[in-house]
SEMI-378942 format. One line per field, with one value per residue: residue in three letters; x, y, z of N, C-alpha, C in turn. Coordinates in steps of 0.1 Angstrom, whole numbers. Layout:
SEMI-378942
type ALA, ...;
n_px X, ...;
n_py Y, ...;
n_pz Z, ...;
ca_px X, ...;
ca_py Y, ...;
ca_pz Z, ...;
c_px X, ...;
c_py Y, ...;
c_pz Z, ...;
This chain:
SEMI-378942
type UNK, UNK, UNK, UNK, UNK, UNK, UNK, UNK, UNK, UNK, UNK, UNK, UNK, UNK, UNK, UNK, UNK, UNK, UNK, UNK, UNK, UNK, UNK, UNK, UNK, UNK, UNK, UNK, UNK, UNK, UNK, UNK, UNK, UNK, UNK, UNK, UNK, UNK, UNK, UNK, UNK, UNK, UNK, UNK, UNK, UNK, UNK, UNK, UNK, UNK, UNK, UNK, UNK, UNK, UNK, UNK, UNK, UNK, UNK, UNK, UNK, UNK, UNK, UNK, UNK, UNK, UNK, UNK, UNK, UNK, UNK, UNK, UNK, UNK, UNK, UNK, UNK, UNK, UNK, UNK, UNK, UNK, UNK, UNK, UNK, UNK, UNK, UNK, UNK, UNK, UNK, UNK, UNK, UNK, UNK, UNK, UNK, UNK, UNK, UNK, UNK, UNK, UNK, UNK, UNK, UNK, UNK, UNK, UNK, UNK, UNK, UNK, UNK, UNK, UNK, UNK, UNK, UNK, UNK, UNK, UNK, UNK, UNK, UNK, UNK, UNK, UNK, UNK, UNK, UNK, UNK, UNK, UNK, UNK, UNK, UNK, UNK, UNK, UNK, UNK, UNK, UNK, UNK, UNK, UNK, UNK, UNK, UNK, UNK, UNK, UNK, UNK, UNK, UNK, UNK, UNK, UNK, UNK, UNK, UNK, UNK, UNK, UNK, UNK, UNK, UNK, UNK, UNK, UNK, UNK, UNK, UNK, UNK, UNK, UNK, UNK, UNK, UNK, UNK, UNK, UNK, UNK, UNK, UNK, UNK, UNK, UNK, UNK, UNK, UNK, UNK, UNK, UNK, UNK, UNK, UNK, UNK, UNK, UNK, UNK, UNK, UNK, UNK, UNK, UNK, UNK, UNK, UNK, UNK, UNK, UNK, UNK, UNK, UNK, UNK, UNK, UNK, UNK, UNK, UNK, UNK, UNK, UNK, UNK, UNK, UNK, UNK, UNK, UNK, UNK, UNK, UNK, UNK, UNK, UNK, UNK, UNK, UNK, UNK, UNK, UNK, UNK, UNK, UNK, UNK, UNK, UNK, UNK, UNK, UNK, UNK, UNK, UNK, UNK, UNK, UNK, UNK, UNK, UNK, UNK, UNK, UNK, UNK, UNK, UNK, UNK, UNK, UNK, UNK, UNK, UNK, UNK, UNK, UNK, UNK, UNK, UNK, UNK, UNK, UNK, UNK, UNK, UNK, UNK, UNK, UNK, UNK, UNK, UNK, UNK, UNK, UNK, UNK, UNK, UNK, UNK, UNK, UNK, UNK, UNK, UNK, UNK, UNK, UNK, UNK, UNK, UNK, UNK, UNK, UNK, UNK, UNK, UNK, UNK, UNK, UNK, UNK, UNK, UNK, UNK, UNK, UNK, UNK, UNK, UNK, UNK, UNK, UNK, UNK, UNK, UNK, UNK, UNK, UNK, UNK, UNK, UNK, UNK, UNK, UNK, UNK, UNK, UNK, UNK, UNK, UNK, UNK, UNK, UNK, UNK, UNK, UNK, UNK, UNK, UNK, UNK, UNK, UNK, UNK, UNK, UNK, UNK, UNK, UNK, UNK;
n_px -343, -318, -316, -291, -266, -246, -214, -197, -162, -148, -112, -94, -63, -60, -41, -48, -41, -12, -11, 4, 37, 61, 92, 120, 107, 105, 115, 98, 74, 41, 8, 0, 16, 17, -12, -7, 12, 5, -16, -41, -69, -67, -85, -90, -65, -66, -91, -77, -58, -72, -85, -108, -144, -147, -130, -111, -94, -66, -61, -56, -37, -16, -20, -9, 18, 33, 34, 47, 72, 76, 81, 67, 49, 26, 25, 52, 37, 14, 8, 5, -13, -34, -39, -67, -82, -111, -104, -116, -121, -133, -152, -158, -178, -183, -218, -229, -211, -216, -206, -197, -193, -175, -142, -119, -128, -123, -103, -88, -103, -90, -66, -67, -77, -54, -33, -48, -55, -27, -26, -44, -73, -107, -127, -155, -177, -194, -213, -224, -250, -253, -270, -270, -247, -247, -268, -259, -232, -205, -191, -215, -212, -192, -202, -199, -174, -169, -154, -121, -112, -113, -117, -118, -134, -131, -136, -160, -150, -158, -165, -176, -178, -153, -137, -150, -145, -117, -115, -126, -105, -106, -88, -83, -83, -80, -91, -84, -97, -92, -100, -107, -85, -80, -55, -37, -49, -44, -41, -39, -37, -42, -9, -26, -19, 1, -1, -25, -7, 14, -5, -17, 11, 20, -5, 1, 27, 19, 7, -20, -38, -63, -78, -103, -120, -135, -149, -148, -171, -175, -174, -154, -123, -102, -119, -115, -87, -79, -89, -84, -55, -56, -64, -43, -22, -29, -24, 2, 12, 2, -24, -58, -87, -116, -148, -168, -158, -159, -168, -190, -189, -191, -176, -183, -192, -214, -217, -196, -205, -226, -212, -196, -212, -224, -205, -199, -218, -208, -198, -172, -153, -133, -97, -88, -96, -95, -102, -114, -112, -112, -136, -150, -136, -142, -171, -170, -159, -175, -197, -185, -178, -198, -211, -199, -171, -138, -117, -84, -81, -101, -104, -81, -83, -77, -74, -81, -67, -59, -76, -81, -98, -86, -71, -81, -98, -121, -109, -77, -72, -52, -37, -33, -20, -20, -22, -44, -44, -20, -28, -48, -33, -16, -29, -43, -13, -11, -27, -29, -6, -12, -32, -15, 0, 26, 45, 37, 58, 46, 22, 5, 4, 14, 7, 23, 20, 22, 23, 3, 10, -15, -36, -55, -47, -33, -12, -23, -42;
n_py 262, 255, 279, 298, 310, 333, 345, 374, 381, 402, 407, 431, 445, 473, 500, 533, 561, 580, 574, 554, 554, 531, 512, 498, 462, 435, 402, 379, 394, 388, 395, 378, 378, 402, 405, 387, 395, 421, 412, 408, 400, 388, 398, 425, 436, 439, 463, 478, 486, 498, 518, 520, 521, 504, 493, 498, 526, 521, 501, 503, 517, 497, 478, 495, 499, 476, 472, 489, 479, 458, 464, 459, 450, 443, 416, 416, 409, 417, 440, 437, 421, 438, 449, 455, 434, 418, 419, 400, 365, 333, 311, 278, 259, 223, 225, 208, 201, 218, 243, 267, 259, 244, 233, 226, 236, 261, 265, 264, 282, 305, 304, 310, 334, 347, 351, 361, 386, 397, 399, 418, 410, 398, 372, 360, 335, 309, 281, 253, 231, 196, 187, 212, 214, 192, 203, 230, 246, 256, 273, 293, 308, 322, 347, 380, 382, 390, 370, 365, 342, 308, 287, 254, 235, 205, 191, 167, 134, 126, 157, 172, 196, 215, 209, 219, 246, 243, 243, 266, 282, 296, 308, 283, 264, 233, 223, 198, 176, 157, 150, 124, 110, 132, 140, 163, 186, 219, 216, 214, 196, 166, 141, 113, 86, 85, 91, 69, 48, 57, 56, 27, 16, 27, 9, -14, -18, -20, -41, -47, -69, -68, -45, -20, 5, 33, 49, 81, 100, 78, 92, 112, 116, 116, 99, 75, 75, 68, 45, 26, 27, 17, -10, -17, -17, -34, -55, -58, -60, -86, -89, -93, -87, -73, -71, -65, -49, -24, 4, 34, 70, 92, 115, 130, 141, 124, 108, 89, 78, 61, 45, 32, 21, 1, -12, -27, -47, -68, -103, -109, -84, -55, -46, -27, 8, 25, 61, 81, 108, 131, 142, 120, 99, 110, 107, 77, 67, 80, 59, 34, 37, 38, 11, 2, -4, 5, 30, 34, 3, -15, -10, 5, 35, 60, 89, 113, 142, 162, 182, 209, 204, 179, 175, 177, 160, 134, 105, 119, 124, 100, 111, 115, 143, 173, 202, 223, 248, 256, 241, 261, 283, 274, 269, 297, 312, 296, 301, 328, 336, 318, 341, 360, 350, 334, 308, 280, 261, 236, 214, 200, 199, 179, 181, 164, 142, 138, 117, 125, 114, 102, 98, 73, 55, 21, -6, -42, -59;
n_pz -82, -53, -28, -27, -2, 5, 16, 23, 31, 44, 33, 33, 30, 19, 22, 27, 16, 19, 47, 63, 73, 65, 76, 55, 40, 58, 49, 63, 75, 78, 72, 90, 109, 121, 133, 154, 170, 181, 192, 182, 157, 126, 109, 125, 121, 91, 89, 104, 87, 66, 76, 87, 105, 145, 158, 185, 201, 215, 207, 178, 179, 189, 163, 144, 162, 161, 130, 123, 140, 126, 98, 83, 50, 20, 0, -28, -55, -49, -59, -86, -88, -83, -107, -131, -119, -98, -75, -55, -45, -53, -25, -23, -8, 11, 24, 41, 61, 79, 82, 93, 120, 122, 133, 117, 87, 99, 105, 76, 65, 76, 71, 39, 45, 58, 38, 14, 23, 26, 0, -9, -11, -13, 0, -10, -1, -8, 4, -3, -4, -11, -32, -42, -52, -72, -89, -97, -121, -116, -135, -129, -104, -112, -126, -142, -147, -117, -99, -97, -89, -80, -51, -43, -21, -8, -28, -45, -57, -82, -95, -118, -124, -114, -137, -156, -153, -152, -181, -186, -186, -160, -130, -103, -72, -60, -30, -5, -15, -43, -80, -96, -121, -129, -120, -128, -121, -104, -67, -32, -6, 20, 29, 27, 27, 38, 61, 69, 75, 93, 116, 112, 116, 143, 161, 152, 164, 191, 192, 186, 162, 158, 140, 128, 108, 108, 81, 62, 36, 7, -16, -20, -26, -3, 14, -1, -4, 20, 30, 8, 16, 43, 40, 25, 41, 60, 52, 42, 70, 76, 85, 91, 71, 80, 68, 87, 104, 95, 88, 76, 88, 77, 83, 105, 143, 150, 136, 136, 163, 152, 135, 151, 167, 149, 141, 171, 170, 153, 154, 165, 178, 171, 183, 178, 160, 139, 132, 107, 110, 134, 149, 140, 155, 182, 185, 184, 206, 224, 219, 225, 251, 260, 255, 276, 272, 278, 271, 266, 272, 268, 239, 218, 204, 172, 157, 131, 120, 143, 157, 180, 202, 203, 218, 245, 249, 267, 266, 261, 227, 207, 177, 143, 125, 109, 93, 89, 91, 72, 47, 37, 38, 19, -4, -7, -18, -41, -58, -61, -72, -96, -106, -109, -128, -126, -130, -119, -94, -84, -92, -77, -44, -14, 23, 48, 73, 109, 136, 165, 199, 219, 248, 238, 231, 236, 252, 240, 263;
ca_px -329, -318, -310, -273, -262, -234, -210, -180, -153, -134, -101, -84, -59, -54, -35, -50, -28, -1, -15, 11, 53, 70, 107, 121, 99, 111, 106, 94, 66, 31, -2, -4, 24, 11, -18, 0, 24, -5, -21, -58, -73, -62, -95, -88, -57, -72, -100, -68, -50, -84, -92, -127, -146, -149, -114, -109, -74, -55, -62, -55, -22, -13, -15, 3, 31, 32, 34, 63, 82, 76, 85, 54, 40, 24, 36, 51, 33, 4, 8, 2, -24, -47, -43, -73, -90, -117, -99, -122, -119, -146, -147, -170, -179, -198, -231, -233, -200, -219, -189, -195, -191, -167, -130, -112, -132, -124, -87, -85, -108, -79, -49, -70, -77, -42, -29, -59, -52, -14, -28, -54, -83, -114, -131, -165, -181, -203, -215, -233, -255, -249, -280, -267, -234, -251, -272, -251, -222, -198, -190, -224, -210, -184, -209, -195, -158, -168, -146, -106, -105, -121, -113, -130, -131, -135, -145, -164, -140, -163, -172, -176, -180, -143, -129, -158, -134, -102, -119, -125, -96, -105, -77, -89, -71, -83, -83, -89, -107, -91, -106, -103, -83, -74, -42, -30, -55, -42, -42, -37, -42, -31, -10, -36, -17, 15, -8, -30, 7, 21, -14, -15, 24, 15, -13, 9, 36, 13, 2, -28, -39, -75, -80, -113, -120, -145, -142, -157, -179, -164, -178, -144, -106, -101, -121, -111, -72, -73, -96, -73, -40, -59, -61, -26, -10, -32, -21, 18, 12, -2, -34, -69, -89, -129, -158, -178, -154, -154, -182, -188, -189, -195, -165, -191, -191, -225, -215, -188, -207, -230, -206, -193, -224, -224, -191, -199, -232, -204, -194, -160, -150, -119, -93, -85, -108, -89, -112, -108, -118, -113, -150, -157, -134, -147, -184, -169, -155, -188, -203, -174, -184, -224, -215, -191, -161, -134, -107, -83, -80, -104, -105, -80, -90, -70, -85, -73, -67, -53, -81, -74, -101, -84, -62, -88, -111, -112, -93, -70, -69, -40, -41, -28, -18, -22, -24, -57, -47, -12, -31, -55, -26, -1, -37, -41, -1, -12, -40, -24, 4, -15, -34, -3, 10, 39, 43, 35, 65, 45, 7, -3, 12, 5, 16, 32, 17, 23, 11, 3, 2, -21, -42, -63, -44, -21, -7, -32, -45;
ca_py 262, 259, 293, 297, 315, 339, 359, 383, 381, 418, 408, 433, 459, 482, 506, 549, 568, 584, 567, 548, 553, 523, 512, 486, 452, 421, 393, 369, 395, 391, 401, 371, 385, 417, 401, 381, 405, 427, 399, 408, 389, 390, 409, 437, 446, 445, 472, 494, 495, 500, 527, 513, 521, 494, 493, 508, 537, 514, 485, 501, 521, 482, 469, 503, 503, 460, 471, 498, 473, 445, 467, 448, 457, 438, 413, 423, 407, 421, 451, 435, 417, 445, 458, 448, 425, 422, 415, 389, 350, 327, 296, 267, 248, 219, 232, 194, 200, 227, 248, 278, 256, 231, 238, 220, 245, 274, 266, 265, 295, 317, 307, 316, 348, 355, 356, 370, 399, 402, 400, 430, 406, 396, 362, 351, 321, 297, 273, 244, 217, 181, 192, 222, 211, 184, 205, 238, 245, 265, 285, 299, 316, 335, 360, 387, 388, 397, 368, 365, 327, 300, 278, 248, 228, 187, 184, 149, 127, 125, 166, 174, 214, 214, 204, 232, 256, 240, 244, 276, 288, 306, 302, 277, 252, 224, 216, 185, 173, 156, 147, 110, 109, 148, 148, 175, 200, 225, 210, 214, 185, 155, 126, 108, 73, 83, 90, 58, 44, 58, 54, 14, 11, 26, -1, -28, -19, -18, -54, -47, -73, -65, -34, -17, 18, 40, 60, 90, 94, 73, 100, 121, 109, 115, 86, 64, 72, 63, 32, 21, 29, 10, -22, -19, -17, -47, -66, -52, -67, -97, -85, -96, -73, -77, -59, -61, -38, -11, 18, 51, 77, 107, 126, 140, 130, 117, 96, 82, 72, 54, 38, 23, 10, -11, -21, -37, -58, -78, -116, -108, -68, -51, -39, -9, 17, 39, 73, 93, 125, 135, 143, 109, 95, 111, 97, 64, 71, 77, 48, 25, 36, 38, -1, -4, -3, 16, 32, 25, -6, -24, -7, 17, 49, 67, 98, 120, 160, 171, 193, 213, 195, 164, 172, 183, 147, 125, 108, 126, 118, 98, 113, 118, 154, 176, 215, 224, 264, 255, 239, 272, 293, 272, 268, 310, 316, 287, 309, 343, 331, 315, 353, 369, 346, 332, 294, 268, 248, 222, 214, 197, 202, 171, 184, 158, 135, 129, 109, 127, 102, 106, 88, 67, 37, 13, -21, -46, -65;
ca_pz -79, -46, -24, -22, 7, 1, 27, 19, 45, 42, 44, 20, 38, 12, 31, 27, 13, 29, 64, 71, 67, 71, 72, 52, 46, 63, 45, 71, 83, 71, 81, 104, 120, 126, 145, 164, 176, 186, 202, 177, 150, 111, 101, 129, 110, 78, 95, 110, 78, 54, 87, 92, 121, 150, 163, 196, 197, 218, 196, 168, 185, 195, 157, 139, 165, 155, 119, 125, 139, 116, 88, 75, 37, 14, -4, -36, -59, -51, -67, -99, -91, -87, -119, -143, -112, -90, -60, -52, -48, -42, -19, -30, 2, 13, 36, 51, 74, 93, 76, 103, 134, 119, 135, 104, 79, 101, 98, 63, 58, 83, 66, 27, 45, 63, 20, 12, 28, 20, -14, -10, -15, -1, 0, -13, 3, -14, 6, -11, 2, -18, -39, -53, -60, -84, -100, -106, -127, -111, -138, -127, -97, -113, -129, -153, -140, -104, -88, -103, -89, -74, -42, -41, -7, -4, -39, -51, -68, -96, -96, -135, -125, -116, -149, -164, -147, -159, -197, -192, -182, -147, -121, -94, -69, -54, -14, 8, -25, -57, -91, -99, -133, -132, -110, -131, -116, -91, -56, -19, 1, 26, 22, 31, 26, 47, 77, 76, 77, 106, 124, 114, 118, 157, 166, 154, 172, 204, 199, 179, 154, 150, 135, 124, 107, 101, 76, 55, 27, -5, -29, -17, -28, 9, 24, -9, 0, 35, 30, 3, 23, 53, 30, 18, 51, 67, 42, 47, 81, 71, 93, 86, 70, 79, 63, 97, 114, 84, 81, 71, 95, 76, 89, 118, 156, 153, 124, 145, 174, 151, 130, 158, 174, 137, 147, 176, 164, 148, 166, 174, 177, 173, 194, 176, 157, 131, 127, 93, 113, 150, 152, 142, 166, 194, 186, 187, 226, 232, 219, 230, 268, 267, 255, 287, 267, 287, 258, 254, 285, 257, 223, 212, 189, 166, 151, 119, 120, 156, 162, 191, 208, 201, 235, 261, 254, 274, 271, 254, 211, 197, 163, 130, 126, 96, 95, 78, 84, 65, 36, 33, 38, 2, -18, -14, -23, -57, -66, -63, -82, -110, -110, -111, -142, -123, -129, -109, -96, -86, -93, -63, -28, -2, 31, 52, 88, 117, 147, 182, 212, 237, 252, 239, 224, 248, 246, 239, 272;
c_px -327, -310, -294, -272, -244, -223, -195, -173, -141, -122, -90, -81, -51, -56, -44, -38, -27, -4, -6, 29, 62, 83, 109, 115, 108, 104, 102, 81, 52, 20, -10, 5, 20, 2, -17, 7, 18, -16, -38, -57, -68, -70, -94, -77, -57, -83, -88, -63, -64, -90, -105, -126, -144, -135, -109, -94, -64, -50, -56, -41, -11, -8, -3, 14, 35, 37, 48, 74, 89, 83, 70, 49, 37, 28, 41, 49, 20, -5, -4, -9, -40, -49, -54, -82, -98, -116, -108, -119, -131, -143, -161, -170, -187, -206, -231, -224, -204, -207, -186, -192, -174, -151, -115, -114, -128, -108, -85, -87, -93, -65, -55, -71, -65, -32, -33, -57, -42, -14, -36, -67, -92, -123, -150, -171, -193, -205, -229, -235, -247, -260, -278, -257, -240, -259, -268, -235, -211, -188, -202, -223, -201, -187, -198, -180, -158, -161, -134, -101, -116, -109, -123, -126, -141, -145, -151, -153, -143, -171, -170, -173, -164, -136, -138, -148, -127, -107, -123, -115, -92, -92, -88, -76, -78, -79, -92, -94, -100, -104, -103, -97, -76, -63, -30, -40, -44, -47, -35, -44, -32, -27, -14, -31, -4, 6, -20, -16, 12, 12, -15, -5, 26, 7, -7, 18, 31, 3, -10, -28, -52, -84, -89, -114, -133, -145, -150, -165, -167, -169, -163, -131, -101, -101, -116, -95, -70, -78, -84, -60, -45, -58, -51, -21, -13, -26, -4, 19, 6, -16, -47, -78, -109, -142, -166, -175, -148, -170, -179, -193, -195, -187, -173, -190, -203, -226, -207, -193, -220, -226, -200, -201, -225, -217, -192, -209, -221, -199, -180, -156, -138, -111, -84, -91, -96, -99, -108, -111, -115, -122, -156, -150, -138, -162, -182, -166, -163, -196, -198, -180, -194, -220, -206, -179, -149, -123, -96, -79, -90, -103, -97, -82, -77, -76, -71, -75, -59, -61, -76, -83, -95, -76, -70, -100, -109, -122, -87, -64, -54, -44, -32, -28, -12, -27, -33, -54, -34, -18, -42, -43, -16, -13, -41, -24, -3, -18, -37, -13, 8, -21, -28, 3, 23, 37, 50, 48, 60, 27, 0, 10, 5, 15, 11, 20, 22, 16, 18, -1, 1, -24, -54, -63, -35, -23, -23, -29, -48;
c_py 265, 269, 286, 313, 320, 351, 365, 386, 391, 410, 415, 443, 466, 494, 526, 555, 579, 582, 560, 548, 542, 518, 502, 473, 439, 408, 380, 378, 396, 396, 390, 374, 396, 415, 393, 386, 418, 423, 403, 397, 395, 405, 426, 449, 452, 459, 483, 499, 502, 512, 529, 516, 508, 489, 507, 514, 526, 502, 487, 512, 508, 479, 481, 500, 483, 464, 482, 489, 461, 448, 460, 457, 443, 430, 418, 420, 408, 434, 445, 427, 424, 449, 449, 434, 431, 426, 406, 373, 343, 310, 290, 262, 244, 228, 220, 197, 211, 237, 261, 272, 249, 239, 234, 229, 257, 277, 268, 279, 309, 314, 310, 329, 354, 359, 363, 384, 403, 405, 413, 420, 403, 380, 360, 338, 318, 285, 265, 232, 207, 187, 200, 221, 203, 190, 225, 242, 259, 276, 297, 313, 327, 347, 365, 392, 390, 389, 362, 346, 323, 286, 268, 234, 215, 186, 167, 149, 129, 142, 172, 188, 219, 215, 214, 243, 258, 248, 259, 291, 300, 295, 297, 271, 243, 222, 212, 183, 172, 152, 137, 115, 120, 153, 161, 191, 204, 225, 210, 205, 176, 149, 113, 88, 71, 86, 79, 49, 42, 53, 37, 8, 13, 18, -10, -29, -19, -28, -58, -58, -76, -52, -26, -1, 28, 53, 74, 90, 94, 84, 112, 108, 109, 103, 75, 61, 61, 53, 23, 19, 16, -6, -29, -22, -29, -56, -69, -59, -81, -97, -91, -85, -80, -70, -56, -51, -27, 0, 32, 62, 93, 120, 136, 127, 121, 101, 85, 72, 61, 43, 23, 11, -3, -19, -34, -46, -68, -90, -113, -86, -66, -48, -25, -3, 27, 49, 83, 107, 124, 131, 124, 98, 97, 104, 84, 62, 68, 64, 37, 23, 36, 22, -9, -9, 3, 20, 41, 11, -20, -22, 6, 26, 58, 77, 106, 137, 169, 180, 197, 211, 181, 159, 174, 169, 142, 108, 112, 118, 114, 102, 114, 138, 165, 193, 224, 243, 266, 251, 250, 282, 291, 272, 285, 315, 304, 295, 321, 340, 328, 330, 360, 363, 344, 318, 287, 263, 234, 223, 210, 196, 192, 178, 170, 150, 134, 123, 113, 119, 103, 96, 77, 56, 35, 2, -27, -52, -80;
c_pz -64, -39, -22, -12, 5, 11, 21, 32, 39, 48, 34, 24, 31, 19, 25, 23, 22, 43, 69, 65, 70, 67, 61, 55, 47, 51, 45, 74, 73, 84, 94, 118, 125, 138, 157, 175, 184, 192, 192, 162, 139, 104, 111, 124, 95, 78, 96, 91, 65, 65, 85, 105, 132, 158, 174, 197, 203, 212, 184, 167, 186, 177, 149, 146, 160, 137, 114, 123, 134, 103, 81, 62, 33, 4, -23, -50, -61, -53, -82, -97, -91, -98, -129, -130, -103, -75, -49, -56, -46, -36, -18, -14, 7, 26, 46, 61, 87, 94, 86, 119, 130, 125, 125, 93, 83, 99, 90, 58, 66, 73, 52, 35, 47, 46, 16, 14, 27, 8, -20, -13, -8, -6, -3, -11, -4, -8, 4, -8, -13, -32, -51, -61, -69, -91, -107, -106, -116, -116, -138, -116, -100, -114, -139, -150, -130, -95, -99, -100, -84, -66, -42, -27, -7, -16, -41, -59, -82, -101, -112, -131, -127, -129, -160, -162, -153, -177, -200, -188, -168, -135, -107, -86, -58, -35, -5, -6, -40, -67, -98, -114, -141, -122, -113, -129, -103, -76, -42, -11, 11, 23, 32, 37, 40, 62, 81, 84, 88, 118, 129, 120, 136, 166, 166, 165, 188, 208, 191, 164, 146, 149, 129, 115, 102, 95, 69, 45, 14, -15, -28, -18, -10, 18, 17, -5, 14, 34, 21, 11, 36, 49, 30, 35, 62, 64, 43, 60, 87, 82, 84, 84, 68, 78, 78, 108, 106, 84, 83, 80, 92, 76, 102, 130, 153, 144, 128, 152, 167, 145, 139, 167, 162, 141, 155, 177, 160, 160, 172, 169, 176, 179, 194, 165, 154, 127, 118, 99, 134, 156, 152, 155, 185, 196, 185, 201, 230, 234, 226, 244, 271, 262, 269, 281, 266, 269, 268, 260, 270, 247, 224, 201, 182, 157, 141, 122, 129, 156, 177, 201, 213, 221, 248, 257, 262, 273, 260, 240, 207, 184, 151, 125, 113, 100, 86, 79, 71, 51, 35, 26, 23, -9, -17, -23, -35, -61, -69, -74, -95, -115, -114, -125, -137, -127, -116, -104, -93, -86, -83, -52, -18, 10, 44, 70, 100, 129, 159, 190, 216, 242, 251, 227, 234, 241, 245, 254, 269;
């Protein structure tokens, strides 16, 4: 069986008793406010209030007087969720995304911890090559009660383990990653279709009438949405839609910059290049210009995510724009929720597109 690699990210600031008196709680301020407002990171408040070493006086003078005047407590639902739990979650994720560098994964993981930690709890990562995910179950990791939920991050369309879950009644919730057939699982995700949309409905309007994309891998509802939506909307624009200017990228830069090299093997090329990922967008850039293909003067690019890369390239990413710490931050407040026995109001949550324009689409020439 292959090693699974496992880290616990303390982020659970259950306060010492009688350590801290505070006034009346706001209830706008959380523990991302706290660090904000004290200009330090999430986990250093979780350290002040759990009075862990490693936190220098002024630092930890900086987040108290922040937490004074925030009124800041916990929220109050997370009373009840200690009672009778581990105060543990665990987070399923793939190993292929390089999930410690990746700046999309790291988003996600801050806004699960910024809840996380209003909640008193602390996170369990699981990250799982391709390998492992196919050959174990993932009620394997729960163990003997030791984690209260499970996050699972860019599940396969077709992941059976998932729906092991569902059957056995542990609280889970889905994100970046449905379940072909099971849209009634618990889910946090994009709408994947309204931001090919806006992306396509931007090229046209800029002259564009031959359109290419390279997109992610089809084993994820992700790359299937947006390939489908890319389809639909060609078609909506009575656009030609031609396999030789379509391949799979991977969702990685490198994947990008080869995709694209596919691309242009073909007899006539494109003059615009939709990228399901930033990353892959930027390794198309590359390729574009090692083939003497200025962007966007010959080929404009449109990339997916708004990393915060996406503005210092160059040239600077027109993108599709999606808040990967916002979808961390509503799939922890689904998961506490369902722990707590509140009901759902809604089962899945798409949050919303739009398109940043920079620079690296213009009129056609």
């Amino acid at each position: 069986m292959p090693l699974q690699c496992l880290l616990i990210l303390d982020v659970s600031p259950v306060a010492q008793k009688n350590e801290l008196k505070v006034g009346a709680q706001s209830d706008m301020a959380t523990i991302k406010d706290v660090a904000k407002k004290a200009g330090v990171t999430i986990g250093t408040v979780s350290r002040v209030l759990n009075n862990k070493p490693w936190v220098s006086d002024e630092c930890r003078k900086k987040v108290l007087s922040s937490i004074k005047e925030l009124h800041y407590k916990p929220q109050a639902h997370a009373r009840r969720l200690r009672q009778k739990h581990s105060q543990i979650c665990g987070v399923i994720a793939p190993h292929h995304t390089s999930v410690f560098h990746s700046p999309f994964f790291t988003a996600i993981m801050e806004g699960l911890e910024a809840v996380a930690a209003e909640n008193h709890y602390r996170l369990l990562l699981h990250p799982l090559t391709e390998t492992a995910r196919a050959q174990i179950s993932y009620r394997t990791l729960l163990g003997d009660g030791s984690v209260d939920g499970m996050f699972v991050l860019n599940a396969w369309s077709t992941d059976v383990s998932v729906r092991e879950l569902a059957e056995a009644n542990v609280p889970f919730v889905l994100i970046n990653g449905k379940i072909t057939g099971h849209e009634d699982l618990p889910y946090v995700g994009f709408d994947n279709r309204g931001g090919v949309k806006i992306a396509i409905d931007h090229l046209v309007k800029l002259g564009h009438e031959r359109i290419g994309i390279i997109n992610g891998r089809m084993t994820t509802t992700n790359a299937l949405e947006r390939f489908q939506a890319f389809q639909e909307n060609l078609s909506e624009h009575r656009l030609e839609f031609v396999n030789e200017w379509v391949a799979d990228g991977d969702f990685e830069e490198e994947g990008g910059y080869k995709a694209a090299q596919k691309i242009l093997q073909a007899v006539r090329r494109p003059s615009a290049i939709l990228c399901a990922s930033d990353l892959m967008a930027m390794g198309a850039i590359r390729a574009l210009k090692e083939s003497g293909l200025s962007v966007p003067e010959k080929v404009s690019v449109v990339g997916f995510d708004n990393m915060e890369e996406a503005a210092y390239h160059e040239p600077a990413l027109t993108t599709v724009a999606f808040s990967p710490y916002e979808m961390g931050r509503l799939a922890a407040q689904k998961i506490f929720g369902i722990i707590a026995g509140e009901k759902l109001e809604s089962r899945a949550t798409m949050l919303q597109a739009k398109l940043i324009e920079r620079e690296s689409t213009a009129k056609v020439q």
